[in-house]
N, C-alpha and C positions, 0 to 999 in steps of 0.2 A: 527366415524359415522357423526358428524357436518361436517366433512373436504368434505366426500361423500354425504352430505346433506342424511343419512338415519334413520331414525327412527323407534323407535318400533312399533309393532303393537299389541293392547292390540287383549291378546287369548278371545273368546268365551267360557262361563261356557256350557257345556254341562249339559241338561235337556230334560226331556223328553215335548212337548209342543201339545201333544193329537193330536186329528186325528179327529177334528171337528164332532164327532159324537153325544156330549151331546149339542152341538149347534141345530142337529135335531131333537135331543129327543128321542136318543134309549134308547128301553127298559129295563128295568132291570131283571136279570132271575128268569122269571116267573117259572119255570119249576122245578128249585130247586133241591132237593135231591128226585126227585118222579120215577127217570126211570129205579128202579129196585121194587117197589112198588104192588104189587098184587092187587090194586084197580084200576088201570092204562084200561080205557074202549076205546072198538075200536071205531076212529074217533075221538079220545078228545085230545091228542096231538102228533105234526108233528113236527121232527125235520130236517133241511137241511144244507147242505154244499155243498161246489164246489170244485172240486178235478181236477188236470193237466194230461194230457192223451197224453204221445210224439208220436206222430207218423213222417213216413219218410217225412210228409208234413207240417210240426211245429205242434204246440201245440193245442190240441182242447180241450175245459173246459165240465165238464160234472156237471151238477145242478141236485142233487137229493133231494126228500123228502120219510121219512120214517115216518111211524105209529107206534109210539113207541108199543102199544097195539100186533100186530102182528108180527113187527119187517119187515115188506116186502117194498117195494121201492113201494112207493102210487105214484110218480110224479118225472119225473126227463126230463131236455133236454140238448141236445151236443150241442155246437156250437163254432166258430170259436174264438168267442170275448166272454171277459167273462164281462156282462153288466149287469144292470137291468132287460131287457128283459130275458136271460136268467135265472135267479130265479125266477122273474113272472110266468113266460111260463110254467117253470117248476111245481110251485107249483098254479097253475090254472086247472093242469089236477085235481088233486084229489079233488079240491073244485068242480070244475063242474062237473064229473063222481061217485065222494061218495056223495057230496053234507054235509059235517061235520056238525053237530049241532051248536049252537052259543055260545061260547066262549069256540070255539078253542085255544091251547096253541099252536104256532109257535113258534120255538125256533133253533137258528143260533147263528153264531160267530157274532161278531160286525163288518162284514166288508161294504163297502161304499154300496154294491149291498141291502145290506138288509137294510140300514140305510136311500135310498135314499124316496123325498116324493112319488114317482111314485110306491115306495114298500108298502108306511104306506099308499097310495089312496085304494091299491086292499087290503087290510088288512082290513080294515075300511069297506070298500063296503061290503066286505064277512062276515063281523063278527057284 
């Protein structure tokens, strides 16, 4: 290796080094072990996710929210890109068409869309 002037390269410890989410401040799950619960009242908690939909024209994301109470799709929107605007949008139909009373339970996976401040601005305003 001296004669080839090469040396080793020290490996990287693989770890897991988070996803800057508790830098924003997401939540912690509010929502718990309640979503099979018989006290569970319409409008008091919504839960959402974003799902991949292949079509012959690439991929379209589709953002929905569900009223755990009824179990029915309260808010949902399709679109090309899957961004913050797409969970907003989505879940601003049923805040502005049910109008939910205040302290709403919203409850999603930890990903960037729900984590960003332009998600916790309309959270806040609503709630």
């Amino acid at each position: 290796m001296k004669k080839e002037a090469l040396s080793r390269r020290e490996t990287l410890k693989f770890g897991a080094i988070g996803t800057g989410l508790a830098m924003l401040g997401a939540a912690t799950n509010a929502l718990g072990a309640t979503t099979h619960e018989k006290d569970v009242k319409f409008d008091e908690k919504y839960v959402g996710d974003i799902t991949y939909i292949p079509t012959s024209e690439g991929w379209l994301y589709l953002a929905t929210v569900i009223d755990l109470y009824s179990r029915k799709i309260v808010g949902w929107l399709m679109d090309e890109n899957m961004n913050v605007s797409l969970v907003n949008d989505a879940l601003k139909m049923p805040l502005e068409t049910r109008q939910p009373p205040k302290g709403l339970i919203w409850h999603t996976d930890r990903g960037s869309q729900y984590a960003t401040y332009e998600h916790k601005d309309l959270l806040n305003f609503k709630n």
